[in-house]
DSSP file (Angstrom, degrees, kcal/mol; ACC not computed):
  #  RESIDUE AA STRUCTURE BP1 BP2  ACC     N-H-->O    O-->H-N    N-H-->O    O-->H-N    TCO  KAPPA ALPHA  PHI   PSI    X-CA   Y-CA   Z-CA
    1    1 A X              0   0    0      0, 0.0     0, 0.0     0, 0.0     0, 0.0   0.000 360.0 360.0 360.0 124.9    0.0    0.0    0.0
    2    2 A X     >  -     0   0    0      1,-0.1     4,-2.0     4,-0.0   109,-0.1  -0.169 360.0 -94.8 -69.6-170.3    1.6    3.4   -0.8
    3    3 A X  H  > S+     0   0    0    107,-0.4     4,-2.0     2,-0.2   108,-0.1   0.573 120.0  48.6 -73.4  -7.8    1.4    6.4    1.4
    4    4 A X  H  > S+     0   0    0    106,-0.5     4,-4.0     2,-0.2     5,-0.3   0.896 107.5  54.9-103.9 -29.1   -1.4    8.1    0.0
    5    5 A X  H  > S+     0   0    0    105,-0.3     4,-3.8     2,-0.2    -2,-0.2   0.963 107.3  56.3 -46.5 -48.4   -3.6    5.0   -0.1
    6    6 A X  H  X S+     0   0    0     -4,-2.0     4,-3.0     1,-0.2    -1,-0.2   0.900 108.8  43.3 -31.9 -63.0   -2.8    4.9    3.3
    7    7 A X  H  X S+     0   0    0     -4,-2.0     4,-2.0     2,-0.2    -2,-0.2   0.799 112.1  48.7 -40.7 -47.7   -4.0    8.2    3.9
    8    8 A X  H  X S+     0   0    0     -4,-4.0     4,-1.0     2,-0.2    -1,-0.2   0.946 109.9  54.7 -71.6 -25.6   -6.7    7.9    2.2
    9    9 A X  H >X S+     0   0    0     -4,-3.8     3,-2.3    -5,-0.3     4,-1.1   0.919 114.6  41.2 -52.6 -94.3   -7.2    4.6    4.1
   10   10 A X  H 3X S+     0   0    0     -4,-3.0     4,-2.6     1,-0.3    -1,-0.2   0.622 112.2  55.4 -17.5 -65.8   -6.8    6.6    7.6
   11   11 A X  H 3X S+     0   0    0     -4,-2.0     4,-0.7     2,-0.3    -1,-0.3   0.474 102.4  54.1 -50.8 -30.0   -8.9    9.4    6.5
   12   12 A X  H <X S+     0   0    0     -3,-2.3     4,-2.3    -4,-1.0    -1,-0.2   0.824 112.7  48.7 -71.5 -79.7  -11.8    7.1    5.6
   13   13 A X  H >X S+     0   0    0     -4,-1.1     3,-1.9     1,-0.2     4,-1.2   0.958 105.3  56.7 -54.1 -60.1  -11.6    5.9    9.1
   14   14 A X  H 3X S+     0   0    0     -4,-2.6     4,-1.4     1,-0.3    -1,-0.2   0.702 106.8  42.9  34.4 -85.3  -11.5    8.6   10.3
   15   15 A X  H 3X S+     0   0    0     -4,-0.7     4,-0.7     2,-0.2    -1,-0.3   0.634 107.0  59.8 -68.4 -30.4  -14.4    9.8    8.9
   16   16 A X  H XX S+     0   0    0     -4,-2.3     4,-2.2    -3,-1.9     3,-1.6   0.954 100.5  62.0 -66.5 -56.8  -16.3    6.7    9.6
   17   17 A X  H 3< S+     0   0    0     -4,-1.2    -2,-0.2     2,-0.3    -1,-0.1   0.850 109.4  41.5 -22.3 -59.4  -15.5    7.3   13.5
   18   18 A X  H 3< S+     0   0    0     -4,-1.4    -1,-0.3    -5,-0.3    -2,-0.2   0.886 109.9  54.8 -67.8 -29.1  -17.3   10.4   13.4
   19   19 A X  H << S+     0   0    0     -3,-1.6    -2,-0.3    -4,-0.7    -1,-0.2   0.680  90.1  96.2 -89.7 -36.3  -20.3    9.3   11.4
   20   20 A X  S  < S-     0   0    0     -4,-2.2     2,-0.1     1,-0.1     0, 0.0  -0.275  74.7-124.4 -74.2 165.9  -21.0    6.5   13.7
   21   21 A X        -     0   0    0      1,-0.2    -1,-0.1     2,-0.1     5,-0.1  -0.347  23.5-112.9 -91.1 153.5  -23.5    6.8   16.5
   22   22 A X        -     0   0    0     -2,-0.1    -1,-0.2     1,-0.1     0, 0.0  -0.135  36.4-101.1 -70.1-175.2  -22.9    6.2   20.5
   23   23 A X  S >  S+     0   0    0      2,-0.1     3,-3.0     1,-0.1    -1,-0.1   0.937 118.3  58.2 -40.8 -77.6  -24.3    3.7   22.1
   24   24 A X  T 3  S+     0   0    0      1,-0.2    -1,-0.1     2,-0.2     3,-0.0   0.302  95.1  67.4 -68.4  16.5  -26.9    5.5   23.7
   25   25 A X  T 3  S+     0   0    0      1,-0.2    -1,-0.2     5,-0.1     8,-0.2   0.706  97.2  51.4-103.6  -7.4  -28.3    6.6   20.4
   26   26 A X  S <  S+     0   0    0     -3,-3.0     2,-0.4     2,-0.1    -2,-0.2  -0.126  87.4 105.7-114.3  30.6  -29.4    3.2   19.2
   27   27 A X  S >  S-     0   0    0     -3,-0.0     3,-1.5     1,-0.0     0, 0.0  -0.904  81.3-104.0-102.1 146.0  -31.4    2.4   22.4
   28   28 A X  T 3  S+     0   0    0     -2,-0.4     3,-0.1     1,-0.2    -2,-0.1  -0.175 103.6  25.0 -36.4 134.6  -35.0    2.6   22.2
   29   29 A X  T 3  S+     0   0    0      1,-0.2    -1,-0.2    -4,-0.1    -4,-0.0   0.144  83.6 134.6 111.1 -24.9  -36.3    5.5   23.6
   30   30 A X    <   -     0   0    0     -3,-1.5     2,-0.5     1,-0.1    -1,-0.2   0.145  60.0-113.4 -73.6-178.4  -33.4    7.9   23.4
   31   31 A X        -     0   0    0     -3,-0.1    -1,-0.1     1,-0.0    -3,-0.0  -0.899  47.1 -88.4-119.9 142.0  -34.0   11.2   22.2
   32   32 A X        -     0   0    0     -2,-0.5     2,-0.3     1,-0.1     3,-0.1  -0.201  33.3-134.1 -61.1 158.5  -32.1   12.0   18.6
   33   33 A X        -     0   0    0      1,-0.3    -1,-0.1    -8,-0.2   -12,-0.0  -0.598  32.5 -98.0 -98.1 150.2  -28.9   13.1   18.9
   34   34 A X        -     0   0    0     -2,-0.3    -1,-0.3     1,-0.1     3,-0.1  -0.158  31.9-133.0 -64.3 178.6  -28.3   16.5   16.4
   35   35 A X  S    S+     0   0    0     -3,-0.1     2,-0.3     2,-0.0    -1,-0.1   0.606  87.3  43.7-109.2 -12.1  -26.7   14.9   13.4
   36   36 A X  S    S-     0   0    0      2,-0.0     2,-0.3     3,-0.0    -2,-0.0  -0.768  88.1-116.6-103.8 164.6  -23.8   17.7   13.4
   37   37 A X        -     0   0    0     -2,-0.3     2,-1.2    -3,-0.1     3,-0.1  -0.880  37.0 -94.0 -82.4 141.7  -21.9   19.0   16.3
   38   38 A X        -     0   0    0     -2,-0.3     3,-0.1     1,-0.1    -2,-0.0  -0.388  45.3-104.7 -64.4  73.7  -22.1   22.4   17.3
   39   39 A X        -     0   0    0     -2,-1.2     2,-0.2     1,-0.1    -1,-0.1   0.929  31.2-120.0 -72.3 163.5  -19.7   24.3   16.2
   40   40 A X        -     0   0    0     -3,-0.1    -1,-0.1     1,-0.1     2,-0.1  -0.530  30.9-105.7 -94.3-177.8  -17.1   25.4   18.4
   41   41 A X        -     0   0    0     -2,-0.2     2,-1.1     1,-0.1    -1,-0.1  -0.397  43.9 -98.0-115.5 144.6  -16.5   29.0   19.1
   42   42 A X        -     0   0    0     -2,-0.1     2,-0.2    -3,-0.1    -1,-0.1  -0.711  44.2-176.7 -95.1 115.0  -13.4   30.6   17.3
   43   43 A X        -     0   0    0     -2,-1.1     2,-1.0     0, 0.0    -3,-0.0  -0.575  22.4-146.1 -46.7 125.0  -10.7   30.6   19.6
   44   44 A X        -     0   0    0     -2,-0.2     2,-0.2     2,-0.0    -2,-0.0  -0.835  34.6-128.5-124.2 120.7   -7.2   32.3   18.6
   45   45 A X        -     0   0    0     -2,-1.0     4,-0.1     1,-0.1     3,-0.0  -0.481  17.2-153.5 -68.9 134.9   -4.7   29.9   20.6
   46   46 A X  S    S+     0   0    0     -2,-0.2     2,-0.2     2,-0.1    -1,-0.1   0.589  70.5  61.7 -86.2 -37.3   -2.1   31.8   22.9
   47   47 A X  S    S-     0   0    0      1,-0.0     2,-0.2     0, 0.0     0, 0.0  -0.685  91.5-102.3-122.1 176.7    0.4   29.7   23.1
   48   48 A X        -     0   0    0     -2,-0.2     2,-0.2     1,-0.1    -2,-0.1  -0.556  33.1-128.1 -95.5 148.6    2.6   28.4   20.3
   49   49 A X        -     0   0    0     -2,-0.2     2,-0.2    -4,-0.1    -1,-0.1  -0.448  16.6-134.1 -85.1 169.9    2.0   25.1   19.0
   50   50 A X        -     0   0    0     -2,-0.2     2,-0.3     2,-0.0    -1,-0.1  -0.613  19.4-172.1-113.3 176.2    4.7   22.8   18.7
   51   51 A X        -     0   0    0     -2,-0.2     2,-0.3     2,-0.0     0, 0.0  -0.912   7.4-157.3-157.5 165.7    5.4   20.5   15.5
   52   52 A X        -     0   0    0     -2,-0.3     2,-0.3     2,-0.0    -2,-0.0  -0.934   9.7-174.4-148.2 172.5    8.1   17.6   15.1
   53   53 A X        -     0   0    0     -2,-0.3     2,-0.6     2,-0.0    -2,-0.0  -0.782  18.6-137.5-175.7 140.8    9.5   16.2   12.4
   54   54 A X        -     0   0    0     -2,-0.3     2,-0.5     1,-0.0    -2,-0.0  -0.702  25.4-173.7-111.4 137.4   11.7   13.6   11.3
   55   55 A X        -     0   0    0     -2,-0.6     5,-0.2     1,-0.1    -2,-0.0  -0.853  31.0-100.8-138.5 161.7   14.2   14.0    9.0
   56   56 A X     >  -     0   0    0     -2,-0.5     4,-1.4     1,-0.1    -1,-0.1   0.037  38.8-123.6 -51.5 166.2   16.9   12.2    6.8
   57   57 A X  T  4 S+     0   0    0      2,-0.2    -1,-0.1     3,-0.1    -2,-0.0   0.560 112.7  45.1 -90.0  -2.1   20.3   12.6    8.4
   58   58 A X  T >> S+     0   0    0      2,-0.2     3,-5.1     3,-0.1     4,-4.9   0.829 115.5  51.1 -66.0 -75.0   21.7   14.3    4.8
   59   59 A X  H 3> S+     0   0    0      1,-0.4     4,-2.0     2,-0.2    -2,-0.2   0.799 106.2  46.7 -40.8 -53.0   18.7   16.1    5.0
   60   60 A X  H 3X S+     0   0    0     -4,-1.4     4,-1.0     2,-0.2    -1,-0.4   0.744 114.2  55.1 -60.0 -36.1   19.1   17.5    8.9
   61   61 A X  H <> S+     0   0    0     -3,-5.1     4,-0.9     1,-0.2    -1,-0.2   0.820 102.4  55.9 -87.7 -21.4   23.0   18.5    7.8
   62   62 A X  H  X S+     0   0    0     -4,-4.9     4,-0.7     1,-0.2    -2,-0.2   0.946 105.9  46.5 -48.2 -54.1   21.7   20.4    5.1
   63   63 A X  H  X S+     0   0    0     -4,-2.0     4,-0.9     1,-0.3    -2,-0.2   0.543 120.1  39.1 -68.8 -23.3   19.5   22.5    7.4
   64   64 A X  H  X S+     0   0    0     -4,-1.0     4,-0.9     2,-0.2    -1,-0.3   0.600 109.5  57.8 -99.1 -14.4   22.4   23.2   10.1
   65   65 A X  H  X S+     0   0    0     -4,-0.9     4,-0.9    -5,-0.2    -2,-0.2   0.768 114.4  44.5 -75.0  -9.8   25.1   23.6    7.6
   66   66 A X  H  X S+     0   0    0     -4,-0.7     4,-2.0     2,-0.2    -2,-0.2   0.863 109.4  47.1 -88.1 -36.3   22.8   26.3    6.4
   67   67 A X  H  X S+     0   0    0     -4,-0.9     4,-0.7     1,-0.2    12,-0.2   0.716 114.1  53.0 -79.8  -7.0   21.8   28.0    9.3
   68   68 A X  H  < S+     0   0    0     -4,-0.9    -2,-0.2     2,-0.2    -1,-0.2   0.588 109.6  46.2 -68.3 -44.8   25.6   27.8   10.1
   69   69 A X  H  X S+     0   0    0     -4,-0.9     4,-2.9     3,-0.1     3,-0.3   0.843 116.8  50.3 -71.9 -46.9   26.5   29.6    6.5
   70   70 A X  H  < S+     0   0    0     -4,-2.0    -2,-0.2     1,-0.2    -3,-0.1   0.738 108.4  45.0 -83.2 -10.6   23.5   32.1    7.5
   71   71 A X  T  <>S+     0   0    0     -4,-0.7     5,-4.2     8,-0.1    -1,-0.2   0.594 108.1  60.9 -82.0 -16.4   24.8   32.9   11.1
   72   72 A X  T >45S+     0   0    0     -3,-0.3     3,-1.5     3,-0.2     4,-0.3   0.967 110.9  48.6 -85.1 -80.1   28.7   33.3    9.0
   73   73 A X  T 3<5S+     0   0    0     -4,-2.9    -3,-0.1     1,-0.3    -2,-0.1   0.550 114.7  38.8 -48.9 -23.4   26.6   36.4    6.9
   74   74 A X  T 3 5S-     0   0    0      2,-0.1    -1,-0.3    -4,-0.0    -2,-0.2   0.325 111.3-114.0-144.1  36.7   25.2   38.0    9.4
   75   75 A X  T < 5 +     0   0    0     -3,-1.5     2,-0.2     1,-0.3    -3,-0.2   0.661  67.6 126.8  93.4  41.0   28.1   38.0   12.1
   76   76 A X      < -     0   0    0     -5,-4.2    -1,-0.3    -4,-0.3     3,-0.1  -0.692  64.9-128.2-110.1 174.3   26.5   35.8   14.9
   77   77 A X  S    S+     0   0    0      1,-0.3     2,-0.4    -2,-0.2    -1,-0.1   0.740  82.1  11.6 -96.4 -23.4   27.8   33.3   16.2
   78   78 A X        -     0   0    0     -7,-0.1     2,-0.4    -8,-0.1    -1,-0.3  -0.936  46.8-160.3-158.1 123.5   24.7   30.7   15.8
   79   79 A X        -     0   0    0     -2,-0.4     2,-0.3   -12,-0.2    -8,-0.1  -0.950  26.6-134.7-110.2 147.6   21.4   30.4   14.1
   80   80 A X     >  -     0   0    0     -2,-0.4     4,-1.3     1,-0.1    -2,-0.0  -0.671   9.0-127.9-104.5 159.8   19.4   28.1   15.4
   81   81 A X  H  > S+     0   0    0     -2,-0.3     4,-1.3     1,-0.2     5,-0.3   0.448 109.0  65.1 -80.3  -6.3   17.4   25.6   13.0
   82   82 A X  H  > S+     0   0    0      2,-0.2     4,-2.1     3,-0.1     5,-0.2   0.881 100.7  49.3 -84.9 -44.7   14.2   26.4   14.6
   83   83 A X  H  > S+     0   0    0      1,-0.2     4,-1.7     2,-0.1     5,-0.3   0.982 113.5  51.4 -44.8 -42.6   14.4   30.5   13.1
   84   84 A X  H >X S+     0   0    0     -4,-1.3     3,-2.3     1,-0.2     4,-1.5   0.995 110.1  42.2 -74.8 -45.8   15.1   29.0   10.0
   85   85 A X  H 3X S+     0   0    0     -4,-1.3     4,-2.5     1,-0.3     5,-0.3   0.930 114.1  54.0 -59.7 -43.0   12.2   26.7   10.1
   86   86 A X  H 3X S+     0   0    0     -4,-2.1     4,-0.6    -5,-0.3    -1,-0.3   0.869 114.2  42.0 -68.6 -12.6    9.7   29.7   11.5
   87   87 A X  H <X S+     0   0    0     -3,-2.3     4,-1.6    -4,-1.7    -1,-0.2   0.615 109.0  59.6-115.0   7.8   10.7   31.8    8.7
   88   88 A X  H  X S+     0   0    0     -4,-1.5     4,-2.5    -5,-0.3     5,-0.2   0.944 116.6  35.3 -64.2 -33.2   10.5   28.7    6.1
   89   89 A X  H  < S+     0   0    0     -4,-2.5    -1,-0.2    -5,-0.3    -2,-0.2   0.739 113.6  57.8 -94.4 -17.3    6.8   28.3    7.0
   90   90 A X  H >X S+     0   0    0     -4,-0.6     3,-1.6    -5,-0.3     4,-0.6   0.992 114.5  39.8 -66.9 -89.3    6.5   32.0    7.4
   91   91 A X  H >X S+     0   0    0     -4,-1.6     4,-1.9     1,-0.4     3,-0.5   0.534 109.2  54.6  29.8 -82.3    7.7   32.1    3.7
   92   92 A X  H 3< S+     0   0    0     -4,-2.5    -1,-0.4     1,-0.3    -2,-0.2  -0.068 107.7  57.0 -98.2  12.8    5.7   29.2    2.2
   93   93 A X  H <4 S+     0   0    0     -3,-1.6    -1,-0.3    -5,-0.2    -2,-0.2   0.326 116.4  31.4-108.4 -18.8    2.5   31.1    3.8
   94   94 A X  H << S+     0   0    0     -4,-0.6     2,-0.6    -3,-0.5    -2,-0.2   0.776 107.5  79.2 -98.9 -37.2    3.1   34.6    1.7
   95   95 A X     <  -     0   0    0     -4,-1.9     2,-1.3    -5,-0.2     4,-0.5  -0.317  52.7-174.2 -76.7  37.6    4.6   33.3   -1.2
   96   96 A X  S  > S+     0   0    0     -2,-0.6     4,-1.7     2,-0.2    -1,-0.1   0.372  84.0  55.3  30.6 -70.8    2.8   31.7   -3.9
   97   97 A X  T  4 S+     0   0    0     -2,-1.3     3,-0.5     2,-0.2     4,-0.5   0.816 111.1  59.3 -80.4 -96.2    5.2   30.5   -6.2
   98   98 A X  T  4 S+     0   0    0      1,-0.2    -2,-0.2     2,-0.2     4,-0.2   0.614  93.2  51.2  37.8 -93.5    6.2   28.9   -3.2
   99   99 A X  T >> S+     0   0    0     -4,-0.5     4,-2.5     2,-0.2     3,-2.4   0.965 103.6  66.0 -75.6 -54.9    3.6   26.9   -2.1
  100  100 A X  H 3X S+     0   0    0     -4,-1.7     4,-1.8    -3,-0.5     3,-0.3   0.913 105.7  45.4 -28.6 -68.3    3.3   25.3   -5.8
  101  101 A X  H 34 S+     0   0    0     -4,-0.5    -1,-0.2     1,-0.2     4,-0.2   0.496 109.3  50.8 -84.8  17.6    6.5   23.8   -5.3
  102  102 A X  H <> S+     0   0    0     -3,-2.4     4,-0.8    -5,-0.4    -1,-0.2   0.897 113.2  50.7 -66.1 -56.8    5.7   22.6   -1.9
  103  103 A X  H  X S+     0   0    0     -4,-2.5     4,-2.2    -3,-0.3     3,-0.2   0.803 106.6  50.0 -36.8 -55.1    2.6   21.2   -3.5
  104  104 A X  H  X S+     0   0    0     -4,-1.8     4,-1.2    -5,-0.3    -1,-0.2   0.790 115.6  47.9 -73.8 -41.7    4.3   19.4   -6.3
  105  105 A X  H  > S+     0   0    0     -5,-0.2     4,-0.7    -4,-0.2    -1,-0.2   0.809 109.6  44.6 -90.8  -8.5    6.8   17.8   -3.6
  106  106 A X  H  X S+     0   0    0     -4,-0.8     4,-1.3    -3,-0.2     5,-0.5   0.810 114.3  54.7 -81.6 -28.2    4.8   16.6   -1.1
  107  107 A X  H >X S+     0   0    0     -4,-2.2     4,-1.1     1,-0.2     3,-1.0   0.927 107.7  43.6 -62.5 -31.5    2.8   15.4   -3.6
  108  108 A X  H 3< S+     0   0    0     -4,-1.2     4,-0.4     1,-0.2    -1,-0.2   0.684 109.6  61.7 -81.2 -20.8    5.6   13.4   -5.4
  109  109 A X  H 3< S+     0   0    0     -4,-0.7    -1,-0.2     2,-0.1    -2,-0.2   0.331  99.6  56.3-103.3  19.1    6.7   12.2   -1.9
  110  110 A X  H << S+     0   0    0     -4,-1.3  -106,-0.5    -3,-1.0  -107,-0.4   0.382 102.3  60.3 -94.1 -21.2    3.1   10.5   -1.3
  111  111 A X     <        0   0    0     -4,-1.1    -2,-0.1    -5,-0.5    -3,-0.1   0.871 360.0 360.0 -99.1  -7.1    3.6    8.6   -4.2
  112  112 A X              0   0    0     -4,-0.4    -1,-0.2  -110,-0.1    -3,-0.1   0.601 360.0 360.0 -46.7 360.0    6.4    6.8   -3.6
């Protein structure tokens, strides 16, 4: 099974999970349940969220020989690989052109 069958696999459950009913919704007697939930109220979250990610060990030497190059240009002694990652996604959220070839690679690395 590739990865995006997978996905789709997961997603599917997923979705099934939600669509099913409790228990106490197929007993006799019960009073219907809505068939949506209600939506929840928009919240703007306070604190930052955190993300992980694993990555190749080439790939990972890339990303500190770079912030390493980019700390040599602009006279510090260290950039850390989490600025570079906050201002990738920063980036890849303004940028257009961008986000296409984000698209194009995530896509190409679900179909392996």
């Amino acid at each position: 099974m590739t990865k995006a069958e997978e996905l789709r696999a997961r997603a599917a459950r997923a979705t099934q999970r939600a669509a099913s009913t409790t228990p106490e919704q197929n007993q006799p007697g019960a009073p219907a349940a809505e068939a949506t939930p209600a939506p929840r109220p928009n919240v703007i979250r306070a604190k930052p969220v955190r993300i992980t990610a694993d990555l190749s060990p080439q790939v990972y030497r890339g990303l500190i020989d770079y912030a390493a190059g980019l700390a040599e240009t602009q006279g510090r002694v260290r950039v850390a690989h989490v600025h570079v990652t906050r201002a990738l996604v920063a980036e890849l959220l303004e940028n257009d052109e961008l986000q296409g070839a984000i698209a194009r690679r995530v896509r190409a690395q679900l179909d392996d």
